[in-house]
N, C-alpha and C positions, 0 to 999 in steps of 0.2 A: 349597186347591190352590195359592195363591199360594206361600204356605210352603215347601209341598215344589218347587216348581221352585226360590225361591232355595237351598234347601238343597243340591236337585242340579248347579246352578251353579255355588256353593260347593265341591262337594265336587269338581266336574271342576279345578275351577282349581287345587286343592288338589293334585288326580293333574298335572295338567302342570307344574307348579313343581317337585314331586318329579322328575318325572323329565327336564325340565331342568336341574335340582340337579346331577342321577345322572351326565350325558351331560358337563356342563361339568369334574367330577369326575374321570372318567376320561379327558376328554381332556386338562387338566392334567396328570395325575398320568404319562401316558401318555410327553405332550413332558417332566415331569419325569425319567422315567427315562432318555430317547433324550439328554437333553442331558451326563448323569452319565455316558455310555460313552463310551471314550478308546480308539480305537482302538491297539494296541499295536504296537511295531516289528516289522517284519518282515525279517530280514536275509533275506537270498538263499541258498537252498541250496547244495549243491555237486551239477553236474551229473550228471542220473538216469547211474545204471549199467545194461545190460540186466540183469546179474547183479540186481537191487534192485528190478524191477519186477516188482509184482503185478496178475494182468488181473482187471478187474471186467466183469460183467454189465451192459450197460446197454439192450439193447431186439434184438428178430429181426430188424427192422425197419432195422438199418443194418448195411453190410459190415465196420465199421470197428472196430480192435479195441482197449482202452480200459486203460490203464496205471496205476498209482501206483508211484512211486518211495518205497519202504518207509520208506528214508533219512531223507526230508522230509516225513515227515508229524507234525506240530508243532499241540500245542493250545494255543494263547497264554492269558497271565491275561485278554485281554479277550474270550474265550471262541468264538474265531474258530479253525476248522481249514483248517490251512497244510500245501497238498502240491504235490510236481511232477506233471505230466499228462501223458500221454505218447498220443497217439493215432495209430494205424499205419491208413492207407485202405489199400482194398483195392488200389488202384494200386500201392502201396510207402511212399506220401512219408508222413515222419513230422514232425507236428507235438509239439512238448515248451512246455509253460508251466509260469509259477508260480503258483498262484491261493489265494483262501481263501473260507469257507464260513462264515456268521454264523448259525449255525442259529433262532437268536433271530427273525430277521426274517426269513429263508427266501431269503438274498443271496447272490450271489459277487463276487468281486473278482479280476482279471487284476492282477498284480504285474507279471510279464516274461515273456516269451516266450523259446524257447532258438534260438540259432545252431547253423548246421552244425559250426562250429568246436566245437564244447561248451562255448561260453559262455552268459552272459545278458545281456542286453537288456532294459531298464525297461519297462514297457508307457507308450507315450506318456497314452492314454487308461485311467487306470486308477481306475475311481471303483463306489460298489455299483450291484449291478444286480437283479434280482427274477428270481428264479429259475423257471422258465415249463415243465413237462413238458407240449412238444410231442411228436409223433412225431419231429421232425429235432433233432440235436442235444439229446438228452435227458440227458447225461450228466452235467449239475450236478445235476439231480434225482435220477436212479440214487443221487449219491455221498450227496445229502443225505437220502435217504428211508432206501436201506438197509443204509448204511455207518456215517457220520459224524456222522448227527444222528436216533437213534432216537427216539420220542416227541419229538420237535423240539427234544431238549434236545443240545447240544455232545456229543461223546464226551468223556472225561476226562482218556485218558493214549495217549499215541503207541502203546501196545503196544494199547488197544482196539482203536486203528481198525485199527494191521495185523490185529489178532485177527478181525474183521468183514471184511477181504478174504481171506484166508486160507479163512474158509470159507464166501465166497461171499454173507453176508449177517451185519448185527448180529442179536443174539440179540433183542433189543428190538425190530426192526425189523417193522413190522407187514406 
């Protein structure tokens, strides 16, 4: 009997080492890839046109009604989707920004935000953020679920993602 418990000793310690191996493995390999991504420049668009805006779906659940400026919608080589936002409350006041979408990690990023003038404004605070489908304010998740990042992979080319507001969802989009 002795036998078989060192055996089975043996053989646990054998399974934790594996999969502490496994664990250190990917999380190396994990920060290896997060360190190899460069985020790419983002010029500033030129300010949404009404004419250039397309309305997206994003929940029953809010008055407000949800924009993309066709114009600026841009897939950078660092696989980040860059558009202007354009969101009309049911009061009137319209908010306009510039953000982007890392479908990789499931992020957005405020660029700038628009003036009444029809300019832009840097966002003071512009850093990633984890993308959260609440009921309030769901409209990074709308854009990245079922627009912009189907299967969670980036869209490819500016004409997809118009092609996926145009008809109200990406074809991929589950």
């Amino acid at each position: 009997m002795n036998g078989l418990r060192r055996f089975l000793l043996l053989a646990m310690l054998m399974a934790c080492q594996l999969a502490f191996a496994d664990i250190h493995f990917r999380n190396w390999h994990e920060e290896d890839d997060e360190e190899k991504w460069q985020e790419a420049e983002a010029p500033l668009p030129a300010y949404p046109q009404d004419a250039d805006l397309l309305e997206f779906y994003v929940s029953a659940a809010t008055a407000n009604r949800y924009f993309i400026d066709a114009r600026s919608i841009a897939v950078g080589s660092d696989d980040v989707v860059r558009f202007a936002l354009v969101v009309r409350t049911a009061g009137g006041a319209k908010n306009v920004s510039y953000e982007g979408i890392r479908c990789k990690t499931l992020e957005y990023r405020l660029y700038a935000t628009g003036r009444a003038d029809g300019t832009w404004t840097k966002a003071r605070l512009s850093e990633w953020r984890p993308i959260e489908n609440k009921p309030v304010n769901r409209h990074h998740a709308a854009l990245s679920r079922d627009y912009f990042c189907p299967d969670g992979l980036a869209i490819r080319t500016t004409d997809e993602g118009r092609d996926a507001l145009q008809r109200g969802k990406h074809p991929n989009a589950k």
